[in-house]
C-alpha positions, 0 to 999 in steps of 0.5 A, a space after each residue: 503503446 510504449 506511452 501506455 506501457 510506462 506510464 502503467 508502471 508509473 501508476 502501478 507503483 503505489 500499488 505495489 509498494 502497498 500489495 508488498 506490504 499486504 501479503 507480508 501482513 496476511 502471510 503472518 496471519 493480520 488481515 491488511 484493511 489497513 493498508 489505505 490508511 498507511 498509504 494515507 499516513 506515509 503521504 502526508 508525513 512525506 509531504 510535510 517532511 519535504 516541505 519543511 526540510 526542503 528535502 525529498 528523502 527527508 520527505 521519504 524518511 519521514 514517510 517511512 517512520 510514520 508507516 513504522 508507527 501505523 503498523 506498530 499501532 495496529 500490531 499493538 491493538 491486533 497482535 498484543 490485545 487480539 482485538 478484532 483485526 477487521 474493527 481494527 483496520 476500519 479504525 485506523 483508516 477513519 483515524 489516518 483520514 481524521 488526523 491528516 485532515 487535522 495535521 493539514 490544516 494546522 500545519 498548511 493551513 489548508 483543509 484540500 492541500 499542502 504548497 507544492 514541496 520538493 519531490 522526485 516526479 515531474 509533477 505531470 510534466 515531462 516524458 513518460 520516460 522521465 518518470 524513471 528518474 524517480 528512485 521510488 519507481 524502481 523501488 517500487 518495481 524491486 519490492 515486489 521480487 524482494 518480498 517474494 524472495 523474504 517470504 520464500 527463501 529466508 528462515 524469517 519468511 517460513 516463520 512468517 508463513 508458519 505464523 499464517 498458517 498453523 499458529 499454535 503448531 509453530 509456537 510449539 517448535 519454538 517461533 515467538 509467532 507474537 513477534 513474527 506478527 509485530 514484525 510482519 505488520 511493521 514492515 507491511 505499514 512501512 511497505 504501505 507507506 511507501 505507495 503513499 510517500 511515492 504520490 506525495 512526493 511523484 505530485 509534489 504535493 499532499 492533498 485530501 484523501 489522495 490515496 483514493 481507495 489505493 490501498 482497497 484495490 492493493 489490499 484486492 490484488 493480494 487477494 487476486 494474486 493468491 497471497 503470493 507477491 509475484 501473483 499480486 504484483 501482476 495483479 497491480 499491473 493489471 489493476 493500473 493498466 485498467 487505471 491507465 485506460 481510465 485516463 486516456 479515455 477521459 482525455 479522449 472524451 470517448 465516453 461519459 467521464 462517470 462511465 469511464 472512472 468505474 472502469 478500475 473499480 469495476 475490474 477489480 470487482 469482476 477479478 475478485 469475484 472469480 477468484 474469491 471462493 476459489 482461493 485459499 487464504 493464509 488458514 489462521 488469517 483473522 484469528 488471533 494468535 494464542 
């Protein structure tokens, strides 16, 4: 049971670094379907910053600064030119999945994965309690009351929430929602990124398309927790107990292995179908600002 317990909380790290990031987003009022691709982009610059440097937290810098640069992006096409938020998002994942495909081979000579790098995981080795001598897990396991503490007890977190939710009203008392937009998907690429930093380096290694719909299933859990990171970060402990399971089963071999992969996506179809229709999104989320 503790075997089962620890290594949930290794596979739900991703997902909450991701989910974090998601609700800053949406709070402002900028729907996340970006977040697999911000995931995607923080692994590989993660991956290639180690490599080449010999350095994790090279990797991790590298990772964070590439996240900086996707949210930036997106902020640039959905806050400054008011671009569709869902075109947009959609776009972005397909360019993080054509570029890291791009850079791989280039930079690795390889079209499935890079050499192994310098990381913090066990790379599948050692005991479930090994795990926490990562630091990204326990930043992993701290971003979530962090955020919650940002968007609920600090001036910026209620501009954050204003942006979300009566755009015109707070621009009228003086909060430059454009900013506030800029900032909270900044920090929701960076946050993102940093799920994807945790895979790359946890694996010692970056592969095609790691994040494996990661950043859909976050994107679900911030829609199932209700926009509140507290709610959401249980939603990912859920979503990677079902993860876990997953696993243990294939090992077993109790059970057909295509049967036993759906069992993730499977539950995260049956938890949004009981919350979505009953839930209330941010009031200006997809709407443009202005």
């Amino acid at each position: 049971m503790l075997a089962f317990l620890m290594q949930t909380l290794r596979i739900a790290i991703p997902y909450l670094f991701a989910a974090s990031g998601g609700v800053v987003a949406e709070r402002a009022g900028i729907v996340s379907l970006t977040l697999e691709g911000f995931m995607l982009t923080g692994a590989f610059a993660a991956a290639l910053g180690s490599f080449y440097s010999g350095s994790a937290w090279v990797g991790v810098l590298c990772g964070v600064v590439a996240g900086l640069g996707a949210g930036l992006l997106h902020a640039w096409a959905s806050v400054r030119f008011k671009a569709d938020q869902i075109v947009v998002g959609i776009a972005l994942n397909l360019l993080a999945v054509g570029t890291t495909r791009f850079f791989l081979r280039l930079a690795f000579d390889s079209s499935s994965n890079s050499p192994r790098t310098p990381g913090f995981g066990t790379a599948g080795g050692g005991s479930a309690l090994a795990a926490f001598t990562n630091p990204l897990v326990w930043m992993g396991l701290l971003v979530v009351p962090a955020v919650a503490l940002l968007v609920y007890r600090t001036p910026f977190g209620l501009r954050l929430r204003a942006a979300g939710e009566k755009p015109e009203a707070a621009q009228s008392l003086g909060v430059p929602v454009a900013r506030v937009r800029w900032a909270a998907v900044a920090l929701s690429g960076v946050l993102a990124a940093l799920g994807g930093v945790y895979l790359a380096l946890d694996q010692h290694q970056f592969t095609d398309e790691m994040t494996a719909g990661r950043g859909f299933i976050a994107l679900a859990a911030v829609i199932f927790g209700r926009w509140n990171p507290l709610r959401a970060g249980l939603a990912c402990l859920l979503f990677a107990a079902a993860e876990t399971l997953q696993i243990r089963l294939q090992v077993a071999n109790a059970l057909p292995s295509q049967f036993v992969a759906m069992i993730p996506y499977v539950l995260t179809v049956i938890a949004l179908a009981g919350v979505v229709g009953r839930s209330t999104p941010p009031a200006a989320l997809g709407k443009a600002e202005g």
